[in-house]
C-alpha positions as CSV (number, residue, x, y, z in Angstrom):
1,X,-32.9,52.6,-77.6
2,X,-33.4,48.5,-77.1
3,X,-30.7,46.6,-76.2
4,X,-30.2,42.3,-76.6
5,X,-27.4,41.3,-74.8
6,X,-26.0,37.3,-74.4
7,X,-23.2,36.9,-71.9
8,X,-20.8,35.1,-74.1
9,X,-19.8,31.5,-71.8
10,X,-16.5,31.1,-74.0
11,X,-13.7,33.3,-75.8
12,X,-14.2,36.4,-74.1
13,X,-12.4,39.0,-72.4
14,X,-13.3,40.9,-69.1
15,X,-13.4,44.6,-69.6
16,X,-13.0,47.3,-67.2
17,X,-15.6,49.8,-67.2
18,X,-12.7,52.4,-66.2
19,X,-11.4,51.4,-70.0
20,X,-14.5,51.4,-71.6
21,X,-15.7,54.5,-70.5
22,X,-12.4,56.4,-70.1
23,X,-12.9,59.9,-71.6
24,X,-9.7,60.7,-72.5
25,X,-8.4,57.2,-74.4
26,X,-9.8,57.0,-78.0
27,X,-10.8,53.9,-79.2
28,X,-7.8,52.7,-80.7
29,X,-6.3,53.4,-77.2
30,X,-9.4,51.2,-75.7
31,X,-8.8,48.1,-78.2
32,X,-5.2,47.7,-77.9
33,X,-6.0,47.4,-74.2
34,X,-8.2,45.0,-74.6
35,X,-7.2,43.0,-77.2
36,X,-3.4,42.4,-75.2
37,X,-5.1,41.8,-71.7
38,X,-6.9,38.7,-73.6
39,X,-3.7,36.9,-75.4
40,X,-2.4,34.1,-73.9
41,X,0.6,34.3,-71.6
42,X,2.9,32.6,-74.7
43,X,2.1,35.2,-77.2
44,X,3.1,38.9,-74.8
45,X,6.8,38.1,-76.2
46,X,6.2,40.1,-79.4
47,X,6.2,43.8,-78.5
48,X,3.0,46.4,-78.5
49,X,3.8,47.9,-82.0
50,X,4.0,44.0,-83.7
51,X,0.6,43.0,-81.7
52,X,-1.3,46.8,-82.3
53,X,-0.3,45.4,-85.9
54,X,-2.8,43.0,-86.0
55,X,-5.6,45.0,-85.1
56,X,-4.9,47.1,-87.7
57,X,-3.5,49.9,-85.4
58,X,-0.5,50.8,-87.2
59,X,2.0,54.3,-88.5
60,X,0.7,57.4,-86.3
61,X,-2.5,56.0,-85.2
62,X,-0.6,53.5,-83.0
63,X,2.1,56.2,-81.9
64,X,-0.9,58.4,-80.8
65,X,-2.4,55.1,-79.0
66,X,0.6,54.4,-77.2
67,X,0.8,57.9,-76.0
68,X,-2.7,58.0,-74.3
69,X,-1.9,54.9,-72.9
70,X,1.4,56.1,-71.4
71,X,0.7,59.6,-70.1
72,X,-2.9,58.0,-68.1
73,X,-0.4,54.9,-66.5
74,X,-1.6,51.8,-68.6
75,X,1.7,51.0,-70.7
76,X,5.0,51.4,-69.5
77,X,8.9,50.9,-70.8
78,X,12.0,50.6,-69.6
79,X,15.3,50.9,-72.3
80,X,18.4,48.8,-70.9
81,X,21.6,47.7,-72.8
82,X,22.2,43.9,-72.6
83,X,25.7,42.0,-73.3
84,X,27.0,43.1,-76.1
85,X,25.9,46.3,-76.1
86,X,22.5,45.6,-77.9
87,X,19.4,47.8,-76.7
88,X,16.5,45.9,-75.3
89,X,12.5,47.4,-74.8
90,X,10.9,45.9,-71.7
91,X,7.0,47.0,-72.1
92,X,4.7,46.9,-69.4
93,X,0.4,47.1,-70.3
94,X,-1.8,46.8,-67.6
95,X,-5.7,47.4,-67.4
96,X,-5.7,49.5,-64.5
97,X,-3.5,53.0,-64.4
98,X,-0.1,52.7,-62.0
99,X,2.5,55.3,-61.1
100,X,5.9,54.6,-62.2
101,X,6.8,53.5,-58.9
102,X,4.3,51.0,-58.9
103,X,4.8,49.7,-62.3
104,X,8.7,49.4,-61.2
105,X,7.8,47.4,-58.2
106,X,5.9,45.4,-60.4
107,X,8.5,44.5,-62.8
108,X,10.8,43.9,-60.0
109,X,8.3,41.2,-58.4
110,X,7.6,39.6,-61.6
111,X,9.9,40.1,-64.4
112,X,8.5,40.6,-67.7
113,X,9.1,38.1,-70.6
114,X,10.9,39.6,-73.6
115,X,12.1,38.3,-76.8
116,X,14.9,36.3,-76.8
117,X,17.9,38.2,-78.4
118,X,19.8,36.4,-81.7
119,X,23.1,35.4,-80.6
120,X,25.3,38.3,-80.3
121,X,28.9,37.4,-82.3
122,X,31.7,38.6,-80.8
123,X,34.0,41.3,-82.5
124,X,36.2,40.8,-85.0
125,X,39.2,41.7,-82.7
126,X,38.1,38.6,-81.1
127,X,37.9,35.9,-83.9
128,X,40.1,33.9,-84.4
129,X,41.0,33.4,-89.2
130,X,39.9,30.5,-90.4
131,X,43.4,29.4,-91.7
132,X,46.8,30.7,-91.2
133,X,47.6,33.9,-89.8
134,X,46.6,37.2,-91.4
135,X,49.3,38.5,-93.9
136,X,49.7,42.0,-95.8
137,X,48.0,42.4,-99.1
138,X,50.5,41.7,-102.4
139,X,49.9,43.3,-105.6
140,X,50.2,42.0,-108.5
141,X,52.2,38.1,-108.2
142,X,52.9,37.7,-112.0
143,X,56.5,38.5,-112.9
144,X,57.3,38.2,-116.5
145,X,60.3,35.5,-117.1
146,X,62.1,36.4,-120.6
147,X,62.7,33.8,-123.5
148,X,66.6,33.5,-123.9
149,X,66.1,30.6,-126.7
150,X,66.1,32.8,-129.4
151,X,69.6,33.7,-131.0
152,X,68.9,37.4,-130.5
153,X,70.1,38.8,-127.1
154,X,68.2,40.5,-124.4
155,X,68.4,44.0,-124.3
156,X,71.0,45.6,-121.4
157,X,69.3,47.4,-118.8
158,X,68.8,50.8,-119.4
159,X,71.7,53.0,-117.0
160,X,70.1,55.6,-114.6
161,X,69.9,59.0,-115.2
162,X,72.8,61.3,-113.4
163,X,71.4,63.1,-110.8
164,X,72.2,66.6,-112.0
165,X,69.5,65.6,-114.7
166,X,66.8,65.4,-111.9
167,X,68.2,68.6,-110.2
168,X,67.8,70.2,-113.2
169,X,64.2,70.0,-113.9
170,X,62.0,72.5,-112.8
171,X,60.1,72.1,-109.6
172,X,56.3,71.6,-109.9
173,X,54.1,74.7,-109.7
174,X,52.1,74.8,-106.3
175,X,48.8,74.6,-106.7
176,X,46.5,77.3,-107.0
177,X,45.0,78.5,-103.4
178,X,41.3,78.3,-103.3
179,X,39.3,81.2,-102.9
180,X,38.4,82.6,-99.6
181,X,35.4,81.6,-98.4
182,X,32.5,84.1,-99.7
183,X,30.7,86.2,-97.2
184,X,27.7,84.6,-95.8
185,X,25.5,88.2,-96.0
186,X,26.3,87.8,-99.7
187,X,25.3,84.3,-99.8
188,X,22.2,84.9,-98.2
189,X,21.4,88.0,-100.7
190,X,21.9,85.3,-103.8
191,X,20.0,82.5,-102.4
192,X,17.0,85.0,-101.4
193,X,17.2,86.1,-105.4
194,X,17.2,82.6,-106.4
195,X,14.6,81.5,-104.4
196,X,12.5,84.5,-105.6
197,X,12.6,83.6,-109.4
198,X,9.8,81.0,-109.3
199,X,6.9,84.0,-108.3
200,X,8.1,85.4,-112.0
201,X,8.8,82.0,-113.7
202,X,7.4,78.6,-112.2
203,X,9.6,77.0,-114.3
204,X,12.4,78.4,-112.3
205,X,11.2,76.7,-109.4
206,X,14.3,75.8,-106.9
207,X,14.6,73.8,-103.7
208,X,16.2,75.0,-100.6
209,X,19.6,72.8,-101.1
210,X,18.9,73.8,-105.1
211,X,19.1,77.1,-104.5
212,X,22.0,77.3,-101.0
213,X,24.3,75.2,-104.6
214,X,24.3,77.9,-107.1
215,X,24.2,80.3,-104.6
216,X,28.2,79.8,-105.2
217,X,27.6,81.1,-108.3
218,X,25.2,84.0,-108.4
219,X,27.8,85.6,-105.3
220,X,30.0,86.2,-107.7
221,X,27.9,88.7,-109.7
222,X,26.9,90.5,-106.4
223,X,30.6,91.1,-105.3
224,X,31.3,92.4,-109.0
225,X,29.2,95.5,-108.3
226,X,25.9,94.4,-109.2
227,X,22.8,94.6,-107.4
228,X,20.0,92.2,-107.0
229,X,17.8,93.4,-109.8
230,X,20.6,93.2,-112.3
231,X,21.1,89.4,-110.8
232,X,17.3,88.8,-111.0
233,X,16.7,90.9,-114.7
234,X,20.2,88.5,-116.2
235,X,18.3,85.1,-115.2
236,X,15.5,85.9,-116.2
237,X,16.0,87.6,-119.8
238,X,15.8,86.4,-122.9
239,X,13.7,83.0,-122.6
240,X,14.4,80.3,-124.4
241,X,12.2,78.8,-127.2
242,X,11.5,75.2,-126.7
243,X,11.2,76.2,-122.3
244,X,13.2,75.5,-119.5
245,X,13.8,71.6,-118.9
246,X,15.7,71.7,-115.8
247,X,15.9,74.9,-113.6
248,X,19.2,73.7,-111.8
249,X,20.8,73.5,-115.5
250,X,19.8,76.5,-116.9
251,X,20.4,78.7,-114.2
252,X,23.9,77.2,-113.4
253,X,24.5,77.5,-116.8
254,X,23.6,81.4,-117.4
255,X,25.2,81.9,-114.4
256,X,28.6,80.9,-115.3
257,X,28.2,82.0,-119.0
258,X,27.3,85.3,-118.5
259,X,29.5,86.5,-115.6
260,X,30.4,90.1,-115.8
261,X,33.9,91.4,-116.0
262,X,35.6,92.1,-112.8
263,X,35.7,96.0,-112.4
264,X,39.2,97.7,-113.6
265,X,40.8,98.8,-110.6
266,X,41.8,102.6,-110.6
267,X,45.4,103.6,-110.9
268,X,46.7,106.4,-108.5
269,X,48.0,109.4,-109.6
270,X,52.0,109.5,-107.8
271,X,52.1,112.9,-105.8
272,X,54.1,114.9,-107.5
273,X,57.8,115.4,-105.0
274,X,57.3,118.9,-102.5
275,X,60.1,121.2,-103.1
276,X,62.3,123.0,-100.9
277,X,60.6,126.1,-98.9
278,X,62.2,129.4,-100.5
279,X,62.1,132.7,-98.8
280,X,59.3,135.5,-100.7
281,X,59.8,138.2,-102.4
282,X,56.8,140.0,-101.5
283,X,56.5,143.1,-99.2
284,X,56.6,142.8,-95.3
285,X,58.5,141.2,-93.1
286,X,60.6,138.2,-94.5
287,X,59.0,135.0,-94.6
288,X,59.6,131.6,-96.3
289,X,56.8,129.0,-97.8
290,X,56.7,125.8,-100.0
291,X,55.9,126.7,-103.7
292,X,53.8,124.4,-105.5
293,X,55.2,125.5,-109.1
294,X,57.7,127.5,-108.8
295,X,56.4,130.5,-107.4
296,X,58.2,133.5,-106.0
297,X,55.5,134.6,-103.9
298,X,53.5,133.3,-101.2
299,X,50.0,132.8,-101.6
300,X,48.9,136.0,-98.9
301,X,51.3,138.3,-100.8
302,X,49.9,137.4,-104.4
303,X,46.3,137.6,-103.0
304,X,47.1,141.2,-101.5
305,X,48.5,142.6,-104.6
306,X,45.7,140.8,-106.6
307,X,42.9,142.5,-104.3
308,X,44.8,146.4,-104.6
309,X,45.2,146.1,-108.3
310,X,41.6,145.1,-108.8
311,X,39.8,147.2,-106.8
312,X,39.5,150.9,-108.8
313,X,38.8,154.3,-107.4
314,X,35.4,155.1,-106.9
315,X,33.5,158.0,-109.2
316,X,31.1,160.5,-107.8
317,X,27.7,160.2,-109.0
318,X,27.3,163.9,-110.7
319,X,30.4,162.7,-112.8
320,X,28.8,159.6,-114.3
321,X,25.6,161.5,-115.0
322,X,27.4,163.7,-116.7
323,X,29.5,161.3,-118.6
324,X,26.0,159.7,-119.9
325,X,24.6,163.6,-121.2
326,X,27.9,164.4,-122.3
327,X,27.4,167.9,-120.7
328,X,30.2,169.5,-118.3
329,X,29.3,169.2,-114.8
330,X,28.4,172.5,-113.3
331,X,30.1,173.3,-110.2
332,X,28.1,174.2,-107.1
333,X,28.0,178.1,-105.8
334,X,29.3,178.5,-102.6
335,X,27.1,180.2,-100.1
């Protein structure tokens, strides 16, 4: 490579070769460095955002600038509140790195030059009105004066009511309590459903805050007994003709529209009244028990006489043969 190189004898600025050749400061980092070490003294007033401006460093390329600079030492700050109360910067660039000590004993030697602030007003507590003293507010200030040069005479003021009259009417309904606050499982449950409807439909595309709104809505189908496939089959059935315009709209409006019924709630059966325990007539030893409808028995005594009556004496097996040949059984000889 051939280098020509003329030392410039006017409007230059001295570079360190620890800037220059610094392998961790891009060259954004390197030219806002450089370009603020050869300003004049008037012009460091305006702060390192305004003057990176003007290089062209600006939006993130400055704010990843500035943090090079400040995590290798060359620009510090320092954030204190003035009179009052305002915030002021203080910035400190330097071409060499310093600690934060050293940048602190810096500013304390020389303190930097900031911006002047605008004239902080004082409060409003503390002002005093431009004339008179402040009054209260008065409506209105016309009051109608009546004509009395007409022959007619004014009306007489109308009498009050008696009071029984406002006793009398009936007291104002209180308003309707607002619905308990819906559970945030079943919130969640809608919103996922909602959010899911744009992989069927991209018209039914929904934002997060689109979709956390009707949420409101599409609960109330879930806590009516219906599952998230019959939530997700009702919105998306029966498309319109002429497309969906607005996926907030449409959706809000089948919502509401085609809410379910609540479920009819079950009536219970009253128990029927237990009657007095009455002594049974069955065999054994004397016992009482509780009949259910009208009974004279207890349960163990009608199941005993139900098992003796059903059970029949048993038939030897010669007999039933003979039964089927219809032929009399021949006894056997005795030996």
């Amino acid at each position: 490579m051939l280098r020509h190189v003329i030392a410039p004898s006017v409007r230059y600025t001295k570079a360190s070769n620890d800037v220059v050749r610094h392998p961790r400061l891009d060259s954004d980092a390197k030219l806002l460095v450089l370009y603020v070490q050869g300003l004049p003294d008037d012009a460091s007033r305006k702060p390192l955002g305004e003057l990176a401006g003007k290089v062209g460093i600006k939006g993130r390329v400055y704010q990843k600038a500035k943090r090079q600079l400040v995590a290798h030492g060359y620009v510090h700050e320092w954030r204190s509140q003035g009179e009052g109360g305002r915030w002021q910067t203080e910035q400190l660039l330097t071409n060499i790195p310093l600690t934060r000590e050293q940048a602190g004993l810096l500013r304390t030697a020389q303190p930097l030059v900031v911006a002047a602030d605008p004239p902080v007003t004082p409060p409003p507590s503390e002002q005093f009105p431009t004339v008179g003293a402040p009054t209260a507010r008065t409506a209105g200030g016309y009051e109608p004066v009546e004509d009395h040069s007409d022959k007619t005479t004014p009306h007489p003021p109308t009498e009050p009511e008696p009071a029984t009259a406002l006793s009398a009417a009936p007291a104002p309904e209180p308003a309707p309590q607002a619905t308990a606050a819906a559970d945030p499982t079943q919130l969640a449950r809608a919103e996922r459903v909602l959010l899911s409807l744009r992989h069927t439909r991209r018209e039914l595309h929904l934002g997060v805050r689109e979709a956390r709104d009707l949420a409101v809505e599409a609960v109330k189908w879930l806590e009516r007994g219906l599952s998230e496939s019959d939530l997700r089959h009702a919105l998306l059935a029966e498309r319109p003709q002429d497309g969906v315009r607005s996926a907030v709209g449409f959706l809000r409006y089948r919502l509401i529209q085609k809410l379910p019924e609540p479920p009819a709630r079950q009536q219970l059966h009253e128990r029927p009244p237990l009657l007095e325990p009455v002594e049974c007539k069955g065999p054994g030893d004397p016992h009482v028990f509780r009949p259910l409808l009208g009974e004279s028995e207890c349960p163990s005594c009608r199941l005993a006489a139900a098992r003796s009556e059903a059970v029949p004496e048993p038939v030897p097996w010669r007999e039933r043969v003979a039964r089927l040949n219809a032929t009399p059984t021949a006894l056997p000889a005795e030996p």
